[in-house]
N, C-alpha and C positions, 0 to 999 in steps of 0.2 A: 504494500500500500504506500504510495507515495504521500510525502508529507506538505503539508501547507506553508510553501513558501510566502505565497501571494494569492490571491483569488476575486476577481472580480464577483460582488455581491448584489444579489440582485435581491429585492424586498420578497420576493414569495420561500427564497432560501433562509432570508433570518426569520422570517415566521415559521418557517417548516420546522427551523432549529428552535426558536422558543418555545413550540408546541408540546417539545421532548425534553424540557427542561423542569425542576424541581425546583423552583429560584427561593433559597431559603434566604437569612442573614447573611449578609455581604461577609464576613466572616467564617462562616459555615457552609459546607459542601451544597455543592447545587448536582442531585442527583441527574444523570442521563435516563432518560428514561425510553427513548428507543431502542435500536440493535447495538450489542455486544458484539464484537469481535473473538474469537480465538480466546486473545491475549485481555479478553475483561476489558478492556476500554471502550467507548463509546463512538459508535460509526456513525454516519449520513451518507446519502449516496448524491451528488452534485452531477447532473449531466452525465451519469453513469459511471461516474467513480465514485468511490468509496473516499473518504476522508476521516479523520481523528474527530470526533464530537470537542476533546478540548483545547484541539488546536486552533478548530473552527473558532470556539469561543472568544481562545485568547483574540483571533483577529476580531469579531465583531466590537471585542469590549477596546481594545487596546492598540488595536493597528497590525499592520504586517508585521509577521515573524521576520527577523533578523537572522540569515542564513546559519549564523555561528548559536546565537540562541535555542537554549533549551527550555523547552515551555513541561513542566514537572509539577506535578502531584504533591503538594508537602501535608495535605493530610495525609495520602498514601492510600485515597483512593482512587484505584484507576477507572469508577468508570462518574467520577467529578468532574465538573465541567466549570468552577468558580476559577475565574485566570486570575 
């Protein structure tokens, strides 16, 4: 699965993402609540790819990922999506 460098975002995609979201305290884990991958983490499917649910996030909340950046889990749950 390739990961989310960049993505142009189109309004029916962040709702599709918000739909499958658990948006607790800005502090506290924001469950995925769509498909799981394999690996526990949190998938969408984008024009027929697959993508990270909380890579997705980090770009809707925070901008494009930075090549060298690692976008991680510090509660340690992988399938969170709070960037």
């Amino acid at each position: 699965m390739k990961e989310i460098v960049s993505i142009d975002l189109e309004i029916d995609v962040e709702q599709r993402f918000w739909n499958r979201v658990k948006k607790l305290s800005t502090n506290k884990c924001w469950p995925w609540l769509g498909s799981l991958n394999s690996q526990g983490y949190g998938q969408i499917q984008i024009d027929g790819k697959n993508f990270l649910a909380h890579r997705l996030s980090f770009t809707l909340n925070r901008g494009i990922i930075q090549q060298k950046l690692v976008v991680d889990h510090t509660c340690r749950n992988k399938s969170c999506v709070n960037p």
